[in-house]
N, C-alpha and C positions, 0 to 999 in steps of 0.2 A: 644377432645376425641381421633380422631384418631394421635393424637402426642404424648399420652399416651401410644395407643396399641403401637406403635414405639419403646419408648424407653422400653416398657416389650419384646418386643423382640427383641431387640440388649441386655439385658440383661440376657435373659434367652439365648441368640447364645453363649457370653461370658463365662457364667456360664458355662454350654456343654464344650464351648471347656476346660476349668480350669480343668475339669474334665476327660476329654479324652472319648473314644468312650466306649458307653456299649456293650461289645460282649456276645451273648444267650451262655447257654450252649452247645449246640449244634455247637458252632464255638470253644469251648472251647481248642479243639486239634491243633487249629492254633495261639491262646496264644502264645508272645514272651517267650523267655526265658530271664531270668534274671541274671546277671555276674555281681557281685559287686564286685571288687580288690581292694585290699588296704593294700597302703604300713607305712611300721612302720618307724618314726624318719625319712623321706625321708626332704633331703636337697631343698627349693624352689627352688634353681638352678640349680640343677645334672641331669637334665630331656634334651632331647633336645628339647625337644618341649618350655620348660621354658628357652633356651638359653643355656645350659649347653655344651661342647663341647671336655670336655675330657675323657669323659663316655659314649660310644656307647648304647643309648637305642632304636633301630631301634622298637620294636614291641610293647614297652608302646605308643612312638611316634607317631605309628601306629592307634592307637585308636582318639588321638586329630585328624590326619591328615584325619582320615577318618569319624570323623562326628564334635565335637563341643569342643573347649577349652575353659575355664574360666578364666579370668585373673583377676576377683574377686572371686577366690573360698575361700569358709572358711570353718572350724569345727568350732563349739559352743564349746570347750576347748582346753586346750594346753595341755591335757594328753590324756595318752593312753584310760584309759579305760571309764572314764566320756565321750569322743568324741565318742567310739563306741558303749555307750548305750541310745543317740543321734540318731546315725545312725540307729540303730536296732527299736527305737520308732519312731521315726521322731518329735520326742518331745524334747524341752530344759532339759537336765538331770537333772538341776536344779530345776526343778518345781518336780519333786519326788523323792530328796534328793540323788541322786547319780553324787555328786558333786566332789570327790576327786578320787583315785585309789584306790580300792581296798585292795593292795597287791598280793601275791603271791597266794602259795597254803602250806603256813605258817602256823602256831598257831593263828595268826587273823583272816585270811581268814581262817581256818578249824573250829571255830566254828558256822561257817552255817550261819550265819544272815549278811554276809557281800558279796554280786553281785547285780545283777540286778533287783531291786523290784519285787515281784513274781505280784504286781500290775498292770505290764506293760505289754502290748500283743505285739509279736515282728514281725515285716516283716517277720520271716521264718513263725510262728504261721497263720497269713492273706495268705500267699502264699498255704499255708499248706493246711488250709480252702478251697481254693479256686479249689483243686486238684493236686498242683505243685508238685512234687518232691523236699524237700527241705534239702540240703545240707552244711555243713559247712567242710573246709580245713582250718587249721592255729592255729593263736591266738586266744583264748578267753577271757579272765582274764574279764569277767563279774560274777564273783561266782567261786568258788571251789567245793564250797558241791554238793553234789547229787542233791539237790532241785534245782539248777543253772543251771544243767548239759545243755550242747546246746540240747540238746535229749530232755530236760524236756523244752525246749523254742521252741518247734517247729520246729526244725528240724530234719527229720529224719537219717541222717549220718552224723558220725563228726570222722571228723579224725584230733588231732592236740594235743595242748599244754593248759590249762588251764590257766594257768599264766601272767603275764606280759614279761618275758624272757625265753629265754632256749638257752641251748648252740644246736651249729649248726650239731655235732658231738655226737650221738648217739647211736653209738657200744657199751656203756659199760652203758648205761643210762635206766632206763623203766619209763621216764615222759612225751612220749608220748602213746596215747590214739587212739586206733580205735574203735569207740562206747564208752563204760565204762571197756574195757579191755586194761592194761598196756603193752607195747610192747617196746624190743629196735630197732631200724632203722638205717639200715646199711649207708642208702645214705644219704649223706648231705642235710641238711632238707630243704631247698630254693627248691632243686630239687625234694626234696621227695614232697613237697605239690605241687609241678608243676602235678610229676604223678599220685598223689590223683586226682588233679583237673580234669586229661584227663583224669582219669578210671571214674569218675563221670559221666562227658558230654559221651563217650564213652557205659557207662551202662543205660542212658536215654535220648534217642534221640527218643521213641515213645508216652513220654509225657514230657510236659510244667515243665519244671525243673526254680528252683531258687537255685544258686550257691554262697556261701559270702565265696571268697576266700582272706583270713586273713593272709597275711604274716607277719612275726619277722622281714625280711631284711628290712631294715638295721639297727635294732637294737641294741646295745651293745647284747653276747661278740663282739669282732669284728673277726671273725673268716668265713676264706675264704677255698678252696681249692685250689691246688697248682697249678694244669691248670690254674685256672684263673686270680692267682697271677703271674704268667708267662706273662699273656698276656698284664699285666700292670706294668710293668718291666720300662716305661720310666718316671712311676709316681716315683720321690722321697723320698717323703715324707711317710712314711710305713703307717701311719694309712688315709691316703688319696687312699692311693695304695692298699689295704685290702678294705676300704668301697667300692671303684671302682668294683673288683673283687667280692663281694657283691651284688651289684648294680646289674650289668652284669648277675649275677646270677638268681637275680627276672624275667629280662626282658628277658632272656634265657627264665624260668619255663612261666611267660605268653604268649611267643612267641608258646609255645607247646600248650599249651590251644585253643589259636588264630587260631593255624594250625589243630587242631581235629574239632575245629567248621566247619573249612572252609570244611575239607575232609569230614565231615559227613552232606553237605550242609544243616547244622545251622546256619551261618553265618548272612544269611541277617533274618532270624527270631529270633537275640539274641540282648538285649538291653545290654550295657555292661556299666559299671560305673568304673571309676579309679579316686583315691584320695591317700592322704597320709592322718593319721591319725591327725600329726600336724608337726608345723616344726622343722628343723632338730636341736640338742639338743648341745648349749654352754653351758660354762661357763665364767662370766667375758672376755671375747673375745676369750677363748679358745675354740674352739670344741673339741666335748666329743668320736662323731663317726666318722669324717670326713666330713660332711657334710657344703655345703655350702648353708647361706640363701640368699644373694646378689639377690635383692638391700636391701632387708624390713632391718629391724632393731628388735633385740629380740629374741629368739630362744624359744622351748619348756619348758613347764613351766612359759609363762612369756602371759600377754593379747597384747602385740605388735603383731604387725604386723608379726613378723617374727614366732612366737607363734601359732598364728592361721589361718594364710594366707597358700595357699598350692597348689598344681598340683589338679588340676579336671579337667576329662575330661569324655565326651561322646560321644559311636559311636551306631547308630543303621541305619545300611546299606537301604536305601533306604525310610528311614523316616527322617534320619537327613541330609542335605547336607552337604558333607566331606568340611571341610579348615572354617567351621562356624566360628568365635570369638564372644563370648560373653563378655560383658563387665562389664555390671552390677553385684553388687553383689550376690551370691548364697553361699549356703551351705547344708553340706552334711542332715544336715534335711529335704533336698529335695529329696534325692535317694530313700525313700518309697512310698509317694504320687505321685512322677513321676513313678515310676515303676508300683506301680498299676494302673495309669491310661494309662500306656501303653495296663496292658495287660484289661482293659477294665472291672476292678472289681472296685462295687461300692465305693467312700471314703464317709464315714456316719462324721458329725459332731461331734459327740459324741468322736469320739477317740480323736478330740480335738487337731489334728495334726500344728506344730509349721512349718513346710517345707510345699511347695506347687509343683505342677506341672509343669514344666518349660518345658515341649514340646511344646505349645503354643506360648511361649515364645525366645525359639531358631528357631521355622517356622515363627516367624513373626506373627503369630493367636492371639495373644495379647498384647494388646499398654500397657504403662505405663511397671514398673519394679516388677522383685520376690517379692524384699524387700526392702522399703523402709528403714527401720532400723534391724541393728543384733542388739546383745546383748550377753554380755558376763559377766559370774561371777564365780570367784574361790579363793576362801576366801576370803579379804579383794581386792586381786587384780579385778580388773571389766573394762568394758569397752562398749562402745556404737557407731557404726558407723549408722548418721542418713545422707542418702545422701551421699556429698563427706566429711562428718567434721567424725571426729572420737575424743570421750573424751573415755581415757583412766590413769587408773592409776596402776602402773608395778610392779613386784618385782625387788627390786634394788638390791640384792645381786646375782643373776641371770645375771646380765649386767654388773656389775661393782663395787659395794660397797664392801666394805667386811663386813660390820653388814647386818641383815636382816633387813625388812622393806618395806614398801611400799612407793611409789613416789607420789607427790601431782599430782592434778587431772591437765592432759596435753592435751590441744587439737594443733590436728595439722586436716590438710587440704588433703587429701589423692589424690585427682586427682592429686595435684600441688606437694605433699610432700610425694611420697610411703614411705621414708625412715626415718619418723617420725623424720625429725632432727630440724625441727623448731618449737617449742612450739607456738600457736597465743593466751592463754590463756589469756594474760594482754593486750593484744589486741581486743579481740571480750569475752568479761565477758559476754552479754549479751547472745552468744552461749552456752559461759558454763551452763549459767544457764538455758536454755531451755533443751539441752540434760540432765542435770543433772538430772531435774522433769522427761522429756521423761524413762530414765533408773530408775528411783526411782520406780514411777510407774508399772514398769515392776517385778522390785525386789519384790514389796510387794504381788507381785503373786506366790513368790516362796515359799518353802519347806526349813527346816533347814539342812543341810547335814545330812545324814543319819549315817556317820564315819567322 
């Protein structure tokens, strides 16, 4: 009997911590604040913290250096906007059919039934609930229509773009948005959402704010300004030398952000999250923006490594110890349920959450790994990392072919092979065929794409 009571309570200790601490209402005003970054079409190598070294990122850097890097981070797709209505749920986008991109804020996307399931309850919505201040700066491209609007998803300020793209240069343009009003923007928009993000933390620093700040950089156009195309004068190659000046730009604008937090001593009460959306975007070995993915193999659009592999990182000053490395796999399906149980609001089963709590897990407070298996599907391409094996099957005109098509089903070994360049499929059949059922199985739980 009493090795029972035992193991109900090392279960019920575990459980607790999975969950993170419950704070009363009445502590409510001591709530972290919430900083989610995230950058678009970002290269896995242009980071310094990812090894990069001819692109000064001192203040994204910043965030890894001073709490936790992942050197298994993933998104559950290789597009923009299926990856960020992932993030926004903490759910597989696939399981409620928001499986491909959108589009714009086109003829497809204008007639209404094409963003983000009105289904789905999103991280600003739960922060919302819970008292937060919730804000959005950037990208959307989760919906066009009114019913999408970020305002009608929970949070209450937005200032940014609807879309998938926009050019950077906005004197003569009215397609960005403050609220549900058109405006044109004098300043380059990398910078412009820099000083959105600091007027934000700036205008709510007496309650518990959640911030998802949604950068385009580095997205196609590829469009710089001239200071900071100057500054990278010994880059040759122009559209290396434009992403660079790009680059520079982001980590400029969150460097502002970083520095308002510190001045308005937030700093060590802000959980802050940085990722790219997916990785950075070839074609047939050409890049499209500049980006480099070195080592992975794959680019955006494709279920490789180089597709959905990417920069994450965590800092929350005196909860996370600075210089942490994490190893194990993760993914940004994790930044909701980690975030909530930071700030110590309940996670109910019912929302059915795909991401788990990884504070436990970066302090050491729990054994064993996030995830034993991801999973990944986008159209016909899919893929499955269980442990260190990964089955995967690619779009080959994306890589190399000049027909389209899909590649047969390829495993390689990821601890031994990041660079997916040995197939072990006619070697270990008997793995294929275990992940194969493991991923089937998973598939049969999804939803038909919605578009």
């Amino acid at each position: 009997m009493q090795q029972i009571l035992n193991l109900i309570g090392r279960t019920l200790a575990v459980s607790l911590a999975l969950l993170g601490p419950v704070i009363s209402a009445a502590d409510a005003s001591r709530r972290p604040n919430i900083l989610v970054i995230v950058a678009d079409d970002l290269g896995y190598a242009d980071l310094g913290f990812q090894g990069g070294t001819d692109i000064p990122t001192p203040y994204i850097n910043s965030i890894a250096g001073n709490g936790a890097r992942f050197t298994n981070g993933y998104v559950s797709g290789p597009y923009c906007s299926p990856t960020r209505a992932g993030l926004l749920t903490g759910r597989y986008q696939q399981r409620f059919g928001h499986e491909f991109n959108p589009g714009g804020e086109g003829a497809a996307a204008g007639k209404g039934e094409i963003g983000l399931p009105l289904s789905e309850t999103t991280i600003a919505n739960r922060f919302k609930d819970a008292g937060y201040v919730t804000g959005l700066v950037g990208k959307w491209h989760l919906g066009a229509s009114p019913k999408f609007h970020p305002q009608n998803r929970g949070f209450d300020e937005y200032f940014g773009f609807l879309g998938g793209a926009n050019t950077y240069f906005n004197k003569q343009t009215t397609s960005i948005l403050r609220g549900t009003e058109k405006q044109s923007e004098p300043t380059y928009l990398t910078d412009a959402f820099g000083r959105e993000a600091v007027s934000f933390v700036d205008r709510h620093q007496s309650k518990p704010f959640f911030l998802y700040l949604a950068f385009n950089a580095v997205h196609t156009p590829l469009e710089a300004d001239e200071e900071r195309l100057k500054k990278f004068s010994a880059i040759n190659e122009s559209q290396r030398r434009t992403y660079a000046a790009m680059l520079s730009a982001m980590d400029d604008a969150v460097g502002n952000v970083l520095k308002k937090l510190r001045e308005s001593q937030l700093e060590e009460n802000t959980l802050i999250f940085f990722i790219s959306d997916n990785g950075g975007p070839t074609m047939r070995g050409t890049t499209i923006n500049g980006s480099i993915n070195t080592p992975l193999r794959g680019s955006k659009r494709t279920t490789l490594e180089g597709g959905v592999r990417v920069p994450f990182a965590i800092q929350w000053k005196g909860q996370i110890a600075p210089g942490t490395v994490f190893d194990r796999p993760v993914i940004q399906l994790d930044i909701q349920p980690t975030a909530l149980a930071a700030a110590g609001l309940e996670i109910r089963a019912e929302w059915k959450f795909d991401g788990v709590n990884l504070l436990p897990f970066i302090k050491g407070q729990a054994t064993g790994v996030p995830h034993e298996t991801l999973y990944w599907r986008l159209g016909e391409q899919n893929a499955i990392r269980h442990g260190d094996w990964k089955l995967v099957q690619y779009d080959l005109h994306v890589e190399s072919s000049p027909t389209k098509g899909v590649s047969q089903k390829k495993l390689y070994h990821l601890a031994k092979d990041v660079g997916e360049t040995r197939d072990l499929a006619a070697d270990y059949p008997d793995k294929v065929k275990e992940l194969e059922k493991i991923w089937q199985k998973w598939n049969s739980e999804l939803v038909k794409p919605l578009w």
